[in-house]
C-alpha positions in Angstrom: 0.0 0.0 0.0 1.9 3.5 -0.8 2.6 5.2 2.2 -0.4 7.9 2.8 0.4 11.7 3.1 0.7 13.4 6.2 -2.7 14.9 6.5 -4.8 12.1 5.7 -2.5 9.7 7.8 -3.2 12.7 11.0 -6.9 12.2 10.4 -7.2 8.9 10.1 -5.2 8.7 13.5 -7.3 11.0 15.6 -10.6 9.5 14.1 -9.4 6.2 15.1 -8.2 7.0 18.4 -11.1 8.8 19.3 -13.0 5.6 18.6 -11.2 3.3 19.8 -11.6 5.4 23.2 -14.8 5.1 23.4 -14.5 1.7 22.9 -12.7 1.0 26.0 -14.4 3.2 28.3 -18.2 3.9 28.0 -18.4 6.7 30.3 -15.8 8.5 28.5 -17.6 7.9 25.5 -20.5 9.3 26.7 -18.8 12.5 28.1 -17.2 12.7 24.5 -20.2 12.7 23.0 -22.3 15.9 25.2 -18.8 17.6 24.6 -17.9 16.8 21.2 -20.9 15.7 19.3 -23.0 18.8 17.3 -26.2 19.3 19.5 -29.1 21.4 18.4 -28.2 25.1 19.5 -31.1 25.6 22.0 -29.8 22.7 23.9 -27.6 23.5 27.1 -25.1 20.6 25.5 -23.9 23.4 22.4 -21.0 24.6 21.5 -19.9 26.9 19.2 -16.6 24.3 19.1 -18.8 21.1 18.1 -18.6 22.3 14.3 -15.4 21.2 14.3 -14.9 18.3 17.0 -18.0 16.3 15.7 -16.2 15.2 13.0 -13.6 13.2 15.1 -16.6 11.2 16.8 -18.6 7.9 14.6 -21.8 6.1 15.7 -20.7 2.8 15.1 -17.6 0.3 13.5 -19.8 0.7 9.8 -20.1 4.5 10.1 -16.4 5.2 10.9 -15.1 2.3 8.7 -16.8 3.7 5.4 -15.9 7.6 6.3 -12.2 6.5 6.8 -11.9 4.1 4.1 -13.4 7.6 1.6 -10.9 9.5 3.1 -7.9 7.1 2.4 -9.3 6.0 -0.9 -10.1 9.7 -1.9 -8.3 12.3 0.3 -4.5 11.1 -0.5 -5.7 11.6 -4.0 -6.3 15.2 -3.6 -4.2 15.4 -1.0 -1.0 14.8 -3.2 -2.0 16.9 -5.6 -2.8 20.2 -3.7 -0.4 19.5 -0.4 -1.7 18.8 3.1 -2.4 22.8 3.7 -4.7 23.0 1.2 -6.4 19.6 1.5 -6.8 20.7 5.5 -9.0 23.8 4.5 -10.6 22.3 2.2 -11.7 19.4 4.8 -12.7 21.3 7.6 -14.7 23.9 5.4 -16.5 21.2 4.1 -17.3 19.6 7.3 -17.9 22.6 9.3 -20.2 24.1 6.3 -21.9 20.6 6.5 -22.8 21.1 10.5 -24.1 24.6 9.4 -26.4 23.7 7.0 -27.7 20.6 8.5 -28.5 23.0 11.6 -30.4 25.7 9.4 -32.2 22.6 8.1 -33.4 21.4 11.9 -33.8 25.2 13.1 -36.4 25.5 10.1 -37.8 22.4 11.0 -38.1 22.7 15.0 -39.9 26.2 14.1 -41.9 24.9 12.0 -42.9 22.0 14.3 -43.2 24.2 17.3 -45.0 26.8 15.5 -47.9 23.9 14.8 -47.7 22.6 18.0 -48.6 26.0 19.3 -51.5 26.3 16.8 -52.9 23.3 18.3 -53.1 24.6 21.9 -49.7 23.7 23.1 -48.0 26.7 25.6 -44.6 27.8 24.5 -43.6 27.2 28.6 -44.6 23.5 28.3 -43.4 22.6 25.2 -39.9 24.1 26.4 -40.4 22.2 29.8 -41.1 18.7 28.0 -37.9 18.9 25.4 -36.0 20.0 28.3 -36.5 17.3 30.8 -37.6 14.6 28.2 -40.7 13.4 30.1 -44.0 15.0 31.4 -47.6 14.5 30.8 -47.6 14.3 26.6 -51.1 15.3 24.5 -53.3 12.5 24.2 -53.5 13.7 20.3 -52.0 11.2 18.1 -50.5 13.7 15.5 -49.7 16.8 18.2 -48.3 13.7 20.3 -46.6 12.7 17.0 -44.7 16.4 16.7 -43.8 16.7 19.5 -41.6 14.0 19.7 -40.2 15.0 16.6 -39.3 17.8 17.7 -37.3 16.4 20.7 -35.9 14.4 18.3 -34.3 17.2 16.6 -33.6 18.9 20.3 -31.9 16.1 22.2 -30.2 13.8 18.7 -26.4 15.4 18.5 -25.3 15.1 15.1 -21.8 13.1 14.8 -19.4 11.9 11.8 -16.9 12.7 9.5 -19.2 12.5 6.5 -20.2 15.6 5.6 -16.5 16.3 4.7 -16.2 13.5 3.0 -18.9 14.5 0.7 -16.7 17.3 0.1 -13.9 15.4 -0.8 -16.0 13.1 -2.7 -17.6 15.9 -5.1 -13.5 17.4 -5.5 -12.6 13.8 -6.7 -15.5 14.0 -8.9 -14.3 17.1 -10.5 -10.5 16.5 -10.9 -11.2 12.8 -12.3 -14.7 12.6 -13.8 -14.3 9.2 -15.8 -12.7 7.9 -12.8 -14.1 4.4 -12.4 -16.3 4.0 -8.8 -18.5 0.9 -7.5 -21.5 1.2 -5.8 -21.9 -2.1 -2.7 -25.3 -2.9 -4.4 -24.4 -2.2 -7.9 -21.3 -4.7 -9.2 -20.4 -2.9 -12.8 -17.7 -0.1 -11.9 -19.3 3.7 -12.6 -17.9 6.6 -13.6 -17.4 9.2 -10.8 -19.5 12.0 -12.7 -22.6 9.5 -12.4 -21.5 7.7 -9.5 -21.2 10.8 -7.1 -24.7 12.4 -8.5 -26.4 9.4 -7.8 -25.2 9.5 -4.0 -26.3 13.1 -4.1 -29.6 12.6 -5.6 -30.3 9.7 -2.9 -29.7 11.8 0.1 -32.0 14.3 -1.3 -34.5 11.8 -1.8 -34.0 10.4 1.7 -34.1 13.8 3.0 -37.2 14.6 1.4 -39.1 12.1 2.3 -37.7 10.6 5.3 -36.8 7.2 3.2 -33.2 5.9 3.3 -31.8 2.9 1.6 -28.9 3.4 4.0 -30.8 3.0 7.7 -31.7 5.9 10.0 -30.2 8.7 12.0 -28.4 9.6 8.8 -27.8 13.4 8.6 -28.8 13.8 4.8 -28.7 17.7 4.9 -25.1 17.4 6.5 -24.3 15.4 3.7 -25.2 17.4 0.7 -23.9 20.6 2.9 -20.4 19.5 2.7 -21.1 18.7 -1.1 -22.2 21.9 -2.1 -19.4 23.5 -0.3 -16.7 21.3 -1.6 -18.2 22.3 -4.9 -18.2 25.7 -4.2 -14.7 25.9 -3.4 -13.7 23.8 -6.3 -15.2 26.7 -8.5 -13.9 29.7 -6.8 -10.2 27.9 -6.4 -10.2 27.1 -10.4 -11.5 30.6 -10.9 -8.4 31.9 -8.9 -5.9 29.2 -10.7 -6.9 30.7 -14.5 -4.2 33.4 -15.8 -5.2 36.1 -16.6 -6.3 37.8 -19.7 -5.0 40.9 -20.9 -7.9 43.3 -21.2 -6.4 45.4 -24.2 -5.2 44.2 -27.4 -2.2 46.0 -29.1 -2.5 47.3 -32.7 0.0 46.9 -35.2 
């Protein structure tokens, strides 16, 4: 296996370590989790810091084993070509713009959902009491009863995961080397990366549309395509900066 570059090796490390941890000592997962994990921003577990740190933290030996093996297969790629400085930025903009689009997404949501819970009779004193503690008398209202636990869904889930830079790097890869062969688990003929990776994109919209993933639950969609649109975004503006420059005068002869 060639020897990976410095920044994609220090990644891999931390996120490995980090998991590993909690591993071995559930209560220090748990602590890592209210500290590090990206909690709504109403909840008393926020901070401004978790944009960056809940990248270091994975649900689960299939969540960090897919975002590491992206990052290897993908980030030493881009990695070698632009230098570890650049590949650095261009990770943690992706990842932090993921966490801030995925919380616009559930701060439009949790309005929206509080809003109608309040239209249906709800006081803003008790809906705050019940997220916060998590128990109390609930509405005997199927679909109020139904909101409202949606909406401490979105209040008490922390959102955790390297993915949403990932995308970024996945969408950068997709640029650079667009006839790139890529395989799909479920689909066994190789695909180029500028179908494969719109495919991905389109599903997570689909899944956050409706609510229907192929890929199991708890899955941050919105993060997902966040860290897409800015590792797109930056792709354009950095080529942008890398053409030369045209001379805005023509001499006469």
């Amino acid at each position: 296996m060639n020897k990976l570059p410095p920044a994609v090796l220090g990644l891999l490390i931390v996120n490995i370590v980090a998991f590993l941890v909690g591993l071995i000592s559930p209560h220090v997962s748990d602590q890592t989790v209210v500290m590090g994990a990206l909690w709504f921003p109403s909840n008393e577990y926020f901070g401004v810091w978790q944009t960056v740190s809940y990248m270091f933290l994975h649900g689960g030996m299939g969540h960090i084993f897919f975002n590491m093996f992206a990052l290897v297969s993908f980030g030493k790629i881009l990695e070698s070509q632009w230098g570890a400085a650049r590949f650095l930025v261009f990770y943690f903009l992706c990842g932090i713009g993921a966490a801030l689009i995925q919380m616009g997404i559930n701060w439009q949501e949790f309005q929206s959902l509080h809003d109608g819970l309040v239209a249906a009779g709800m006081s803003p004193s008790v809906i705050s009491e019940l997220i916060a503690t998590g128990g109390g008398r609930l509405p005997t209202d199927p679909v109020v009863k139904a909101q409202l636990i949606e909406l401490y869904g979105i209040y008490a889930s922390p959102m955790l995961g390297a993915s949403g830079a990932i995308y970024g790097v996945l969408v950068a890869f997709g640029l650079l080397y667009p006839n790139a062969k890529l395989s799909l688990m479920f689909v066994p003929v190789p695909i180029a990366a500028k179908y494969f990776i719109p495919v991905i994109l389109l599903l997570d919209l689909f899944s956050g549309v409706t609510g229907f993933s192929l890929f199991g639950g708890n899955i941050a969609h919105y993060a997902h395509l966040g860290g897409a649109a800015i590792g797109f975004l930056l792709m354009q503006l950095w080529r942008k900066r890398s053409r030369p420059a045209v001379s805005g005068a023509m001499t006469e002869r």
